[in-house]
N, CA, C and O atoms as a printed pandas DataFrame, in Angstrom:
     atom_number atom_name residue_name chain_id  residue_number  x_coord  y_coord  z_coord
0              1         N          UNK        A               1   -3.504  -29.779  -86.774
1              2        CA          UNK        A               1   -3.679  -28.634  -87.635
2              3         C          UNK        A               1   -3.726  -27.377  -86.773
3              4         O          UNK        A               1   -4.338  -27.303  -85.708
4              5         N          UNK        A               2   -3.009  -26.381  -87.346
5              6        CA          UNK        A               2   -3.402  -24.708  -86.515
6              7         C          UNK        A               2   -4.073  -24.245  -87.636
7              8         O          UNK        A               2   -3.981  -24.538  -88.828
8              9         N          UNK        A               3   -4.842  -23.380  -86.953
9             10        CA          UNK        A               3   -5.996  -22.206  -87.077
10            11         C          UNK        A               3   -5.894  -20.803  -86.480
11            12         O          UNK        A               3   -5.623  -20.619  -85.294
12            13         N          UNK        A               4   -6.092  -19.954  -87.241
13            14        CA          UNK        A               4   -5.707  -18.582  -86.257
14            15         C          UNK        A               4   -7.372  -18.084  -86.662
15            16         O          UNK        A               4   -7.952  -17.953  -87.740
16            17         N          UNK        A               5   -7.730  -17.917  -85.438
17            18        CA          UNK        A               5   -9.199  -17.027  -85.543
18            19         C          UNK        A               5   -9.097  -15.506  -85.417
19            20         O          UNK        A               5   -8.257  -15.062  -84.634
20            21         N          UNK        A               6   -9.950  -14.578  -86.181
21            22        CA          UNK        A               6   -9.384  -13.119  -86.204
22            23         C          UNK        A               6  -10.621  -12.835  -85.680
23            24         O          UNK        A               6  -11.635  -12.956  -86.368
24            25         N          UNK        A               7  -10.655  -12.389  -84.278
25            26        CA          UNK        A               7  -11.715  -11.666  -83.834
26            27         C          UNK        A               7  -12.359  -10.042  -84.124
27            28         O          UNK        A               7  -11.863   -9.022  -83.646
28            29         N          UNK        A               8  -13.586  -10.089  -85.031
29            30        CA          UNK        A               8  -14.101   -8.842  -85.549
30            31         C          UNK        A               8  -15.132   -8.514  -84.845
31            32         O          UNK        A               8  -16.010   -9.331  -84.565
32            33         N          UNK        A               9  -15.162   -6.679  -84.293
33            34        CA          UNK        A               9  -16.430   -6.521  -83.493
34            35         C          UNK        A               9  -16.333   -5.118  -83.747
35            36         O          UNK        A               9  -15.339   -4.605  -84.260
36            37         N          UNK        A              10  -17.614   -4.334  -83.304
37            38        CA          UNK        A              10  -17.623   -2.997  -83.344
38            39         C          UNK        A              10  -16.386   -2.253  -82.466
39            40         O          UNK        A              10  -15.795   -3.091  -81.785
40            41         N          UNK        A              11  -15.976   -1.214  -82.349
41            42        CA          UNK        A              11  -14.866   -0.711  -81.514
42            43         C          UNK        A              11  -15.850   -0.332  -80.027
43            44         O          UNK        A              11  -16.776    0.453  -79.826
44            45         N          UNK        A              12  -15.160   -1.260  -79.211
45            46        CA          UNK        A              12  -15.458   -0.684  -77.841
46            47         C          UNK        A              12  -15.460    0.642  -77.186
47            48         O          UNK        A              12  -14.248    0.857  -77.188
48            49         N          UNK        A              13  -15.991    1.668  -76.631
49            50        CA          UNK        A              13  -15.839    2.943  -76.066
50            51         C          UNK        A              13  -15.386    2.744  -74.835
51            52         O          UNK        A              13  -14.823    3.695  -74.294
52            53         N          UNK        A              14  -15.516    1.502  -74.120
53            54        CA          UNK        A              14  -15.257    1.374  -72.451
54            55         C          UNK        A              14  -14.569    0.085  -72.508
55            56         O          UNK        A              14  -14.833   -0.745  -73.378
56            57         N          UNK        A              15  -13.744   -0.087  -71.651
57            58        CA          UNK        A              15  -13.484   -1.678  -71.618
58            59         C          UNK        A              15  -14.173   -2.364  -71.092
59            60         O          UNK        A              15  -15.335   -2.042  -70.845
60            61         N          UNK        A              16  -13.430   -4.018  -70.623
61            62        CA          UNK        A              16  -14.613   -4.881  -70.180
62            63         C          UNK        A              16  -14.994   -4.778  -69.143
63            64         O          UNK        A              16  -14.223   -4.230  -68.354
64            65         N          UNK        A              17  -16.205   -5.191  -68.675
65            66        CA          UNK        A              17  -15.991   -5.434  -67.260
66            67         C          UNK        A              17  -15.261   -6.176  -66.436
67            68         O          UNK        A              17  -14.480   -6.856  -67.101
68            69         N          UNK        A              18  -15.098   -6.457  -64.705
69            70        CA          UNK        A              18  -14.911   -7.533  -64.305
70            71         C          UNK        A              18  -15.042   -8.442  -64.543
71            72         O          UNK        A              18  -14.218   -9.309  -64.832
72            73         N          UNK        A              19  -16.776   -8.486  -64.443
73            74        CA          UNK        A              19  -16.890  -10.016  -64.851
74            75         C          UNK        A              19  -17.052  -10.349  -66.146
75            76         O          UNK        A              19  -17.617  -11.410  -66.411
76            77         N          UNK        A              20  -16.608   -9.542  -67.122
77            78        CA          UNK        A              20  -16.135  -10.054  -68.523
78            79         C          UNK        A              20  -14.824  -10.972  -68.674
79            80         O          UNK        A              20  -14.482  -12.095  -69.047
80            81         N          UNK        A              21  -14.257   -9.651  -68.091
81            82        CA          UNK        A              21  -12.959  -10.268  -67.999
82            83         C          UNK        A              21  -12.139  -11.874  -67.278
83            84         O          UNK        A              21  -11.155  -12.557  -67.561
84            85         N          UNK        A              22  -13.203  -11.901  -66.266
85            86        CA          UNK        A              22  -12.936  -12.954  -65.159
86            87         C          UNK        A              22  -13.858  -14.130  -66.387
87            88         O          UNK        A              22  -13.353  -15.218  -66.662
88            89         N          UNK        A              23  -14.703  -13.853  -66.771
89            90        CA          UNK        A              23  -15.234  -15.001  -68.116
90            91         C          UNK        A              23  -14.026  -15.623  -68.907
91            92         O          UNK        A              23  -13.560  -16.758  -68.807
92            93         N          UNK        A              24  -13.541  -14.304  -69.933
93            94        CA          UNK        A              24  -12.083  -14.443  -70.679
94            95         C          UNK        A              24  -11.376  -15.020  -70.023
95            96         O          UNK        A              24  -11.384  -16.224  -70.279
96            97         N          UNK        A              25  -10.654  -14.692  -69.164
97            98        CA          UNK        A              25   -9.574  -15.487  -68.476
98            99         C          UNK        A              25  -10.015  -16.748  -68.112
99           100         O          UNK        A              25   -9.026  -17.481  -68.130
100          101         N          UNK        A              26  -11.101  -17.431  -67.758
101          102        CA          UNK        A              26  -11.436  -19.110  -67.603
102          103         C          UNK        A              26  -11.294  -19.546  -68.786
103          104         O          UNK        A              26  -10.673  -20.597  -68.952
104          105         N          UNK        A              27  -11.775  -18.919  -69.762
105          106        CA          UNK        A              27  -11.932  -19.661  -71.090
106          107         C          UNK        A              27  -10.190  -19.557  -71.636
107          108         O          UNK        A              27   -9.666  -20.617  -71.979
108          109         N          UNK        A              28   -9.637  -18.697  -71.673
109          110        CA          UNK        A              28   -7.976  -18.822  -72.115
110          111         C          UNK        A              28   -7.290  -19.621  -71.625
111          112         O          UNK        A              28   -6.412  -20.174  -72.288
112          113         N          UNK        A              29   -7.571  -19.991  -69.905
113          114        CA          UNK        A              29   -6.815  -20.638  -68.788
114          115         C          UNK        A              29   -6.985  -21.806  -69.406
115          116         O          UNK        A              29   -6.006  -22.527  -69.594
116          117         N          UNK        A              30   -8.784  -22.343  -69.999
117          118        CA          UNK        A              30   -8.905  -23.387  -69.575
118          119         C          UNK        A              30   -8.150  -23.638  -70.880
119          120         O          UNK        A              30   -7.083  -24.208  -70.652
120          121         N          UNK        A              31   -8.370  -23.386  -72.204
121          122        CA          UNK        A              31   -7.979  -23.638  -73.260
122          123         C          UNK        A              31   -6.377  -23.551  -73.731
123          124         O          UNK        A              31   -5.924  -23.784  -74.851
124          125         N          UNK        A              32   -5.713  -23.172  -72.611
125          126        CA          UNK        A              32   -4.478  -23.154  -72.580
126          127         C          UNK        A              32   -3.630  -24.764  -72.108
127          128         O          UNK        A              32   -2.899  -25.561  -72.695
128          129         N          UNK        A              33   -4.225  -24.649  -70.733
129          130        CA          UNK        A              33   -4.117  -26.159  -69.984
130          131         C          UNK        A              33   -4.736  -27.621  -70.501
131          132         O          UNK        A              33   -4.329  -28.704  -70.081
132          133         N          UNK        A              34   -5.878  -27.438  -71.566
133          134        CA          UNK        A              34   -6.131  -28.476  -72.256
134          135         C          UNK        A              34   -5.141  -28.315  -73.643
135          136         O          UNK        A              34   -5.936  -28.761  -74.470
136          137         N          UNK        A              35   -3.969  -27.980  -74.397
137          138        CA          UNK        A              35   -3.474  -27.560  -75.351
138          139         C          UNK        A              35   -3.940  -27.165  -76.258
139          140         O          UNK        A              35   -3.173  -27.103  -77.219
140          141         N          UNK        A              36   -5.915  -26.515  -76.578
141          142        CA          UNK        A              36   -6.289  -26.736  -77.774
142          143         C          UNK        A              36   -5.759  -24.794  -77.943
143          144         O          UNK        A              36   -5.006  -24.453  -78.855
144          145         N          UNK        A              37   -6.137  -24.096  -77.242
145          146        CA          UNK        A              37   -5.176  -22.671  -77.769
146          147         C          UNK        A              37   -3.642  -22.333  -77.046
147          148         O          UNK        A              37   -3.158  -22.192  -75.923
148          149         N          UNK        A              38   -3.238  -22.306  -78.457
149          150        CA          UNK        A              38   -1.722  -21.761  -78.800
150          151         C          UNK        A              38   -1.133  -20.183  -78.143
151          152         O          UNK        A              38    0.044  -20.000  -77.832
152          153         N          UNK        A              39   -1.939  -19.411  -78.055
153          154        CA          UNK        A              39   -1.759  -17.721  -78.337
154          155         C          UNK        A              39   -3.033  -17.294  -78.355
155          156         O          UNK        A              39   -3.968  -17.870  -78.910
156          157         N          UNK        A              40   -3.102  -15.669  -77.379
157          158        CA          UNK        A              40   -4.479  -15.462  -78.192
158          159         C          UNK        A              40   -4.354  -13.765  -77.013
159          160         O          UNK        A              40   -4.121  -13.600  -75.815
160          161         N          UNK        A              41   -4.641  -12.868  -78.115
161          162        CA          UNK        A              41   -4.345  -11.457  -77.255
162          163         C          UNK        A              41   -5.542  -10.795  -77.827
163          164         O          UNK        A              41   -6.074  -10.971  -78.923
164          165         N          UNK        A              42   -5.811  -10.106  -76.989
165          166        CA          UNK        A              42   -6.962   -8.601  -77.461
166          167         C          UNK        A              42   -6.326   -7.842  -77.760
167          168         O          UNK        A              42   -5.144   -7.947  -77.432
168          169         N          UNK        A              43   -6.871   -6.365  -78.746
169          170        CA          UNK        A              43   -6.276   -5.598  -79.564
170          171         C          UNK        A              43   -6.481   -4.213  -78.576
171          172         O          UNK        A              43   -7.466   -4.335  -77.848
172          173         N          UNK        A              44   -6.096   -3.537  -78.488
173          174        CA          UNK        A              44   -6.033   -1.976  -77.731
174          175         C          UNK        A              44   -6.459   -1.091  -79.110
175          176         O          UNK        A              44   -6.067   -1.218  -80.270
176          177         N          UNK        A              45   -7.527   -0.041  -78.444
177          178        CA          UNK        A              45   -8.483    0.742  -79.817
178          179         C          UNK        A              45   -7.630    1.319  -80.704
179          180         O          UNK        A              45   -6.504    1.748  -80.452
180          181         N          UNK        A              46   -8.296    1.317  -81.942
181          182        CA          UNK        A              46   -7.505    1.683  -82.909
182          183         C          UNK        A              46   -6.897    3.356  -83.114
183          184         O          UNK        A              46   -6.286    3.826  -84.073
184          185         N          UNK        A              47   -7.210    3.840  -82.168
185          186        CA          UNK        A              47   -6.607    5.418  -81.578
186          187         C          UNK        A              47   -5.201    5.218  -81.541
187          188         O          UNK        A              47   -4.428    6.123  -81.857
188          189         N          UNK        A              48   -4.731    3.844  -81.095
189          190        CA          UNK        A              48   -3.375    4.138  -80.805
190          191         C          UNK        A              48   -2.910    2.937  -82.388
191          192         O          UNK        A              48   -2.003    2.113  -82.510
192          193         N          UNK        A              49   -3.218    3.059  -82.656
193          194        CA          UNK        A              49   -2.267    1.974  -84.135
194          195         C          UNK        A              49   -2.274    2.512  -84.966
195          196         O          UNK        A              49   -2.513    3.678  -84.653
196          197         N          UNK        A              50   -2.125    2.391  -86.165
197          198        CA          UNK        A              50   -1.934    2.686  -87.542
198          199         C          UNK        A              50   -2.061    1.793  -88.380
199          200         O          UNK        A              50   -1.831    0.638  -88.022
200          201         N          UNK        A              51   -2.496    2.088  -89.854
201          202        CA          UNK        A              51   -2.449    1.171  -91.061
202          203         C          UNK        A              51   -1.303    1.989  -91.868
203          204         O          UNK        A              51   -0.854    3.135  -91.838
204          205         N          UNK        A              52   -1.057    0.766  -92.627
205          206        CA          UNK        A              52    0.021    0.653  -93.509
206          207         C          UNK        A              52   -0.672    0.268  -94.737
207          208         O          UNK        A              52   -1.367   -0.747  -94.705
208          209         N          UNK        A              53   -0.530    1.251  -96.301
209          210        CA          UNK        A              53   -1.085    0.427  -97.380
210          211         C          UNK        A              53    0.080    0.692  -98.290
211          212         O          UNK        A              53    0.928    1.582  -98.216
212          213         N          UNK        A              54   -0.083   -0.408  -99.285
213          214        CA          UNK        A              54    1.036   -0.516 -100.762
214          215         C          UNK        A              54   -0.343   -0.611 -102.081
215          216         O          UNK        A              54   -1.111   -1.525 -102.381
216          217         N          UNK        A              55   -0.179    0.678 -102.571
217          218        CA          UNK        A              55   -0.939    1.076 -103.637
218          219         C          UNK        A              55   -0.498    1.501 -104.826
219          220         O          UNK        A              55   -0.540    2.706 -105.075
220          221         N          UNK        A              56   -0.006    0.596 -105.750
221          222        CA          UNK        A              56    0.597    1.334 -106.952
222          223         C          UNK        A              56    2.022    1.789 -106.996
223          224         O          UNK        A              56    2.571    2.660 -107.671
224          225         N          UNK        A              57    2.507    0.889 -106.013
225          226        CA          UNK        A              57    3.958    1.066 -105.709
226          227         C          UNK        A              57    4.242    2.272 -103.951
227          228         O          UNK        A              57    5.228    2.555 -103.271
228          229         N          UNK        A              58    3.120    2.538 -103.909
229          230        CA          UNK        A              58    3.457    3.746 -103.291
230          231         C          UNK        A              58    2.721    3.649 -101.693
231          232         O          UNK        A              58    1.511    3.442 -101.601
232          233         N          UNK        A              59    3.490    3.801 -100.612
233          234        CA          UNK        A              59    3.393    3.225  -98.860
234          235         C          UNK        A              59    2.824    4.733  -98.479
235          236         O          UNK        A              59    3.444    5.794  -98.552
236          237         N          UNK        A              60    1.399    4.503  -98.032
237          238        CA          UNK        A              60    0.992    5.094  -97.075
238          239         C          UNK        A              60    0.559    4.950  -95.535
239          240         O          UNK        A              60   -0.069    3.996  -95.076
240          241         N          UNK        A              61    0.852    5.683  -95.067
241          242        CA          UNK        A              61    0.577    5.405  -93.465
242          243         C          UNK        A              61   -0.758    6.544  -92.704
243          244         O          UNK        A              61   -0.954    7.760  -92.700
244          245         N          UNK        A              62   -1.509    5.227  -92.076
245          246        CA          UNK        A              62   -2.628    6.257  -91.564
246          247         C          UNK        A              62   -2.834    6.375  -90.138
247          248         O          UNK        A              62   -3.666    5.579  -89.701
248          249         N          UNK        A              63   -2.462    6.917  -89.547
249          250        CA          UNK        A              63   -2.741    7.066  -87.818
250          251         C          UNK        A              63   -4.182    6.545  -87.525
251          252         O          UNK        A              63   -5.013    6.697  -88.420
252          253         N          UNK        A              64   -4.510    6.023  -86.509
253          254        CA          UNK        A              64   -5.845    5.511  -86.239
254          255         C          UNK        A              64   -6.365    7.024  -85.145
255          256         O          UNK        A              64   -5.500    7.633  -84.516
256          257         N          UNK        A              65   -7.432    7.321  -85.101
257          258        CA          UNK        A              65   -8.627    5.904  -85.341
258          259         C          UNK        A              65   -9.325    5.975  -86.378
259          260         O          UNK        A              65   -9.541    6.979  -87.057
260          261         N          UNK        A              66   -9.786    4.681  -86.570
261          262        CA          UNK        A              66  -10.690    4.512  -88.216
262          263         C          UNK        A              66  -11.438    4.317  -87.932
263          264         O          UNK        A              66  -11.802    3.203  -87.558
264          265         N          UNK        A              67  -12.293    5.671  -87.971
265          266        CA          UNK        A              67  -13.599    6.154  -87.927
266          267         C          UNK        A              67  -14.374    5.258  -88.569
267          268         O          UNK        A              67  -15.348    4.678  -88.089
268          269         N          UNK        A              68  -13.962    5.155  -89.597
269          270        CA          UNK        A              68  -14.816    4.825  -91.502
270          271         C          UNK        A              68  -15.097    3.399  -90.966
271          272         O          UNK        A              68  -16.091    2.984  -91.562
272          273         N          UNK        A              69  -14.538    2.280  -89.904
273          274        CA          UNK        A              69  -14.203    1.414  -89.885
274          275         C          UNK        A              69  -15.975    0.309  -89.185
275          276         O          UNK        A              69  -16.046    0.386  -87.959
276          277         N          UNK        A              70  -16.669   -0.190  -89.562
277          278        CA          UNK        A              70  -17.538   -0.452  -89.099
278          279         C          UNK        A              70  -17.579   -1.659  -88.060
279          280         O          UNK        A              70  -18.599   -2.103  -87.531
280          281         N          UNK        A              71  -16.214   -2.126  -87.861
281          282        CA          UNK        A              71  -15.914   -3.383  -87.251
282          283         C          UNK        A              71  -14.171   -3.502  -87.131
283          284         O          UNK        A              71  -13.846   -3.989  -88.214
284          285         N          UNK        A              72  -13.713   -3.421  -86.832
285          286        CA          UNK        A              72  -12.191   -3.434  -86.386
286          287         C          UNK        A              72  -11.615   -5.260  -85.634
287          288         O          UNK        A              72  -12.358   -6.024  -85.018
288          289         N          UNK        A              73  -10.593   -5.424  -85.863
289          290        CA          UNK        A              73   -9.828   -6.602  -85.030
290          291         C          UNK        A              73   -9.815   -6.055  -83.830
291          292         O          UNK        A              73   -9.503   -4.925  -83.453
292          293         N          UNK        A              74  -10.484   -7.727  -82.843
293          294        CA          UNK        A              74  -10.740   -7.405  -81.604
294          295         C          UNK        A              74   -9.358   -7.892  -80.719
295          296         O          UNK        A              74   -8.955   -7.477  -79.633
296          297         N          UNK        A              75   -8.848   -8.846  -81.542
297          298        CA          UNK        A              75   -8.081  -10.170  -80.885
298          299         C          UNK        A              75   -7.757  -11.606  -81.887
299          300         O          UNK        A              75   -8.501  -12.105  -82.731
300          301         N          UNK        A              76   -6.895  -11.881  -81.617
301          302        CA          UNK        A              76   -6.637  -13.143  -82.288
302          303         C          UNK        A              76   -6.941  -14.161  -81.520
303          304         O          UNK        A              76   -7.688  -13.870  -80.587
304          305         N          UNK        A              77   -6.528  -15.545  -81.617
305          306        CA          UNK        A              77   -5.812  -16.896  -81.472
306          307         C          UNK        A              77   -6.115  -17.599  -82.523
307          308         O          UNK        A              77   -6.950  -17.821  -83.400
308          309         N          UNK        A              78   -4.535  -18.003  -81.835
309          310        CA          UNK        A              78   -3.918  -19.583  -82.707
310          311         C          UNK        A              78   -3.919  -20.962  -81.250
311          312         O          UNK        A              78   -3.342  -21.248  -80.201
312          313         N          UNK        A              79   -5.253  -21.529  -82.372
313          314        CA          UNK        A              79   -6.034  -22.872  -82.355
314          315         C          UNK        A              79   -5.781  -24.384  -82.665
315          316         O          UNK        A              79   -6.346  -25.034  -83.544
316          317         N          UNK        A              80   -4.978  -24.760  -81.921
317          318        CA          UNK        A              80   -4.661  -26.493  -82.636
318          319         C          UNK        A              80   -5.742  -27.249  -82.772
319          320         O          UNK        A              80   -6.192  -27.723  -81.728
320          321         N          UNK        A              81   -6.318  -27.508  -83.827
321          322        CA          UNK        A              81   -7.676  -28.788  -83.724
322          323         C          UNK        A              81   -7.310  -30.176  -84.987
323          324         O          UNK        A              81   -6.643  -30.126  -86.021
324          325         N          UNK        A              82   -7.959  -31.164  -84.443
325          326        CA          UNK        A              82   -7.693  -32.168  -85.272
326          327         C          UNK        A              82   -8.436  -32.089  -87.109
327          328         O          UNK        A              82   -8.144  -32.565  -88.206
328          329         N          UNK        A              83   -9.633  -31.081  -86.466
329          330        CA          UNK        A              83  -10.508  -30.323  -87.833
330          331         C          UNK        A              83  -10.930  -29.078  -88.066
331          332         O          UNK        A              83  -10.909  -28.246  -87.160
332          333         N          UNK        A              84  -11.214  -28.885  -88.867
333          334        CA          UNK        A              84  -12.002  -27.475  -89.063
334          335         C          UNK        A              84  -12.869  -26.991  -88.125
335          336         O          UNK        A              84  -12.833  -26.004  -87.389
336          337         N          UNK        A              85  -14.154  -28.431  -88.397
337          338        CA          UNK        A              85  -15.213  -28.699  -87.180
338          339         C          UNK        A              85  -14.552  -28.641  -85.837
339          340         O          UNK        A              85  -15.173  -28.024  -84.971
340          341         N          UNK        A              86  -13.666  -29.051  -85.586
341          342        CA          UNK        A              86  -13.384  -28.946  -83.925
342          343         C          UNK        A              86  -13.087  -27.781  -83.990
343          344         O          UNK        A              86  -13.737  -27.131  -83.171
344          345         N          UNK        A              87  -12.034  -26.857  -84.897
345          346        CA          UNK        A              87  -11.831  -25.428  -84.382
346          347         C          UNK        A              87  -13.113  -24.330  -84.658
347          348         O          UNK        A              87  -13.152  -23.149  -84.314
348          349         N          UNK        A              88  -14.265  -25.207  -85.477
349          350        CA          UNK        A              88  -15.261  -24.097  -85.596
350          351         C          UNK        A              88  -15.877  -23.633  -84.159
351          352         O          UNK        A              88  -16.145  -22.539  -83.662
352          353         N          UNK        A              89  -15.999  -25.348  -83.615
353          354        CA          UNK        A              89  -16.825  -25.464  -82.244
354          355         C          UNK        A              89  -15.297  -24.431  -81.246
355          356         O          UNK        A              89  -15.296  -23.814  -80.181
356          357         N          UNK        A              90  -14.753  -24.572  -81.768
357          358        CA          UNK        A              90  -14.112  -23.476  -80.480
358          359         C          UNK        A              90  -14.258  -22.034  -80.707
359          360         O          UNK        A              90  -14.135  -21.187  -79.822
360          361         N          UNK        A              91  -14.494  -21.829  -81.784
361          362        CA          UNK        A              91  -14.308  -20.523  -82.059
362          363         C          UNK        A              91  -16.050  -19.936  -81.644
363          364         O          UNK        A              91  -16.421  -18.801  -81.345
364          365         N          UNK        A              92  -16.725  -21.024  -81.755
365          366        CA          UNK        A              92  -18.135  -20.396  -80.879
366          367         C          UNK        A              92  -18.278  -20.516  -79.703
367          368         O          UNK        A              92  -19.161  -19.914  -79.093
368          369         N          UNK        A              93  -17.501  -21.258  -79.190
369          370        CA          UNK        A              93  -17.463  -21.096  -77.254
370          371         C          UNK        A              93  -16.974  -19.782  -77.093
371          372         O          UNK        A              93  -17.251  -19.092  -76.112
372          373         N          UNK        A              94  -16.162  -19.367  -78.147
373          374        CA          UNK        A              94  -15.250  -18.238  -77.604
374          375         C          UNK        A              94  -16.231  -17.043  -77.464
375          376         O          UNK        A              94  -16.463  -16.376  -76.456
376          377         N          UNK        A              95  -16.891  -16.901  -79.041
377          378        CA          UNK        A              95  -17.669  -15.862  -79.421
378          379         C          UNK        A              95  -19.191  -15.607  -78.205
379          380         O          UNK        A              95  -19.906  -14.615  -78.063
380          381         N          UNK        A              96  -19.236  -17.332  -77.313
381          382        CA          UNK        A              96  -20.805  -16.768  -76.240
382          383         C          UNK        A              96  -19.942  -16.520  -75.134
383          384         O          UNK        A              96  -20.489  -16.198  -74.079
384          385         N          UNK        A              97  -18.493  -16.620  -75.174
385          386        CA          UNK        A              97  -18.268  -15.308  -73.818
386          387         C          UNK        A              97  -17.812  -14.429  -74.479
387          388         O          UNK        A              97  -17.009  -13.910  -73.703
388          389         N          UNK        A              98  -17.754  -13.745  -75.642
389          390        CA          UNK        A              98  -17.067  -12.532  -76.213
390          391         C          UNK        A              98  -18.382  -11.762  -76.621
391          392         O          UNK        A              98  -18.470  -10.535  -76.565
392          393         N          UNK        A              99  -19.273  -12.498  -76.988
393          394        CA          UNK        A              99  -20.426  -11.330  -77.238
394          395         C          UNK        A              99  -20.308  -10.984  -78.966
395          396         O          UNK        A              99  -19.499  -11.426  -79.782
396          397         N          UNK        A             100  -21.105  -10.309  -79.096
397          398        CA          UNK        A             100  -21.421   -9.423  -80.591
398          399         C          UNK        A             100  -20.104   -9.609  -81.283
399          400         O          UNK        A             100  -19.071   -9.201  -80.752
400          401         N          UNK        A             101  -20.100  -10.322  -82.669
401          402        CA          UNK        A             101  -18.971   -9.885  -83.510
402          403         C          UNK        A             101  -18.525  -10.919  -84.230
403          404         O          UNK        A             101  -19.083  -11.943  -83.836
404          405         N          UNK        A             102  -17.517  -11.194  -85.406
405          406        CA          UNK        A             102  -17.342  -12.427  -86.021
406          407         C          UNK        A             102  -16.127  -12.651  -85.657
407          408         O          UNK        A             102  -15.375  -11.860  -85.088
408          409         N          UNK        A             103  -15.831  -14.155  -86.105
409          410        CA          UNK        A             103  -14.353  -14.626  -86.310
410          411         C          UNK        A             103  -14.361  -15.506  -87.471
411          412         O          UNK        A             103  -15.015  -16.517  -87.726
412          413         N          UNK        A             104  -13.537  -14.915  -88.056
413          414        CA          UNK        A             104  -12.773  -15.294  -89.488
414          415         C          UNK        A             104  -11.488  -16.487  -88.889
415          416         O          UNK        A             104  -10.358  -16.276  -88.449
416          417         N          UNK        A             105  -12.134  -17.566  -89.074
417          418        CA          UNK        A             105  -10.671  -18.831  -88.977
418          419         C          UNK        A             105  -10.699  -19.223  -90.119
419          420         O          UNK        A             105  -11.629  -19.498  -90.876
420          421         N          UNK        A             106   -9.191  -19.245  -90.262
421          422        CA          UNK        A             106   -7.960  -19.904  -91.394
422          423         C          UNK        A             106   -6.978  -20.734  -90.892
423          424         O          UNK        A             106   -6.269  -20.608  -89.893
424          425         N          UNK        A             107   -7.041  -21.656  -91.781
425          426        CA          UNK        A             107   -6.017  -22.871  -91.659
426          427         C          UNK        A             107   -4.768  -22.146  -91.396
427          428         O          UNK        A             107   -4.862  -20.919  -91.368
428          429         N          UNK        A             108   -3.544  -22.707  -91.186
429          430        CA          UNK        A             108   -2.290  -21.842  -91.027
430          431         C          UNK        A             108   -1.146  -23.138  -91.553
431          432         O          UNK        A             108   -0.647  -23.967  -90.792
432          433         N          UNK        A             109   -0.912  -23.043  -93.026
433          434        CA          UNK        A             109    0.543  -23.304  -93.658
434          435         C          UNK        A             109    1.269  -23.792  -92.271
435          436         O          UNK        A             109    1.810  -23.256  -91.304
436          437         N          UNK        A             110    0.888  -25.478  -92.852
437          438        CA          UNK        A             110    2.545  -25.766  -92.282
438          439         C          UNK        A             110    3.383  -26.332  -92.747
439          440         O          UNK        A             110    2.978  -27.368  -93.275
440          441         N          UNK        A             111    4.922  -26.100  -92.872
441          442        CA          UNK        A             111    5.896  -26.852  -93.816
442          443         C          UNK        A             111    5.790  -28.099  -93.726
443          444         O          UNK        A             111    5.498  -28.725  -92.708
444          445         N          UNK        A             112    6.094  -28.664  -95.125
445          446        CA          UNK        A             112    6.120  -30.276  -95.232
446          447         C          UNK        A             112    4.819  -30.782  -95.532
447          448         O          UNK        A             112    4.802  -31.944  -95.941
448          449         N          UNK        A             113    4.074  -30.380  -95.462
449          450        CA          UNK        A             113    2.387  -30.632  -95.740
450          451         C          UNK        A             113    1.705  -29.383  -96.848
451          452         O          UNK        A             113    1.795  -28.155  -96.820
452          453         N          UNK        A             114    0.886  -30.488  -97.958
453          454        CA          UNK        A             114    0.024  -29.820  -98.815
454          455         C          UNK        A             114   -0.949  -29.210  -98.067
455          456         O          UNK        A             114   -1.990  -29.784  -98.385
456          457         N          UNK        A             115   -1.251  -28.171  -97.061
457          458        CA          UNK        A             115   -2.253  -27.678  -96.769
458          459         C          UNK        A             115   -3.778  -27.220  -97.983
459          460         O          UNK        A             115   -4.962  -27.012  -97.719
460          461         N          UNK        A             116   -3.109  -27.214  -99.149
461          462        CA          UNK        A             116   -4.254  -26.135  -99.907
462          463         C          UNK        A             116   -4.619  -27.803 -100.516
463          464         O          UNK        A             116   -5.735  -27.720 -101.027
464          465         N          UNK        A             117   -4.302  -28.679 -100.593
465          466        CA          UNK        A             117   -4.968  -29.863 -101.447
466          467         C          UNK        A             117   -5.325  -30.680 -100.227
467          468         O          UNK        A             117   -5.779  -31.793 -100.492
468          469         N          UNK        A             118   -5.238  -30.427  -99.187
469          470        CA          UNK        A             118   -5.617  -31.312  -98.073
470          471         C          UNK        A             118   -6.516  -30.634  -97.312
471          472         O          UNK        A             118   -7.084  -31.338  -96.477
472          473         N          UNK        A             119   -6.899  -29.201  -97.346
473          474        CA          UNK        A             119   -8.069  -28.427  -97.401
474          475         C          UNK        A             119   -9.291  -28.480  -98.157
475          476         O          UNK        A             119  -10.386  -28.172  -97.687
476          477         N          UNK        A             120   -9.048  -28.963  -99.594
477          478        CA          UNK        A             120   -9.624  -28.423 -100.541
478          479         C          UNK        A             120  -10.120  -30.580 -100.608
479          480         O          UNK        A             120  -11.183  -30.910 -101.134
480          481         N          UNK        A             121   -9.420  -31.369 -100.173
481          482        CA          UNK        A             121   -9.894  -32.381  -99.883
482          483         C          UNK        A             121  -11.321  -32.755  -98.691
483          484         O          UNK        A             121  -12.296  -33.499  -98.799
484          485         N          UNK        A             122  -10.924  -31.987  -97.770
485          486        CA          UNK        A             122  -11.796  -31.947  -96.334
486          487         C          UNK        A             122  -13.186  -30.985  -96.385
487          488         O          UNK        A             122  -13.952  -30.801  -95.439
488          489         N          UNK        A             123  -13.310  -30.400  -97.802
489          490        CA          UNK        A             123  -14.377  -29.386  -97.895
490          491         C          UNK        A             123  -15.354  -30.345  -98.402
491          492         O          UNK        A             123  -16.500  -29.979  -98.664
């Protein structure tokens, strides 16, 4: 099964440290070389992105940064686990070297398989 975890946290003012960073990178390395993560990037502050909305037919575009925003996407990955439970337990190794913030994991549609009745079985 894949899982994509959406990493949510307050917006950083500074980046990481060294030894933040040197944390992150063991945990990606290691989780790379054991196959259980697929992909998995940090987000650059929302100063430099934009939102896109469809409201009533009608596309607006908003330059960042979103102030209003009390928690922003930090980072993704996509998670192969045999369960939910195994990708929960990864997604909290991740979060005690990432510090403060949530992750939202979702199953991820794959062709040829009932995901939503084989979800809705495993709950």
């Amino acid at each position: 099964m894949k899982f994509l975890s959406i990493y949510k946290t307050a917006e950083r003012s500074v980046p990481p440290s060294q030894e933040e960073m040197a944390r992150m990178g063991k945990l990606v390395e290691d989780g790379m070389k054991a196959g259980f993560l697929l992909a998995t990037e940090g987000c650059l502050p929302t100063a430099l992105g934009a939102r896109v909305r469809m409201s009533g037919g009608k596309l607006t575009v908003t330059d960042g940064p979103f102030a209003e925003a009390k928690e922003v996407v930090g980072g993704f990955a996509l998670l192969r686990a045999n369960s939910k439970e195994e990708a929960l337990e990864m997604v909290k190794n991740f979060l005690q070297v990432a510090g403060d913030g949530e992750c939202e994991l979702r199953q991820l549609y794959e062709a040829g398989q009932n995901k939503c009745a084989d979800a809705a079985a495993s709950s």
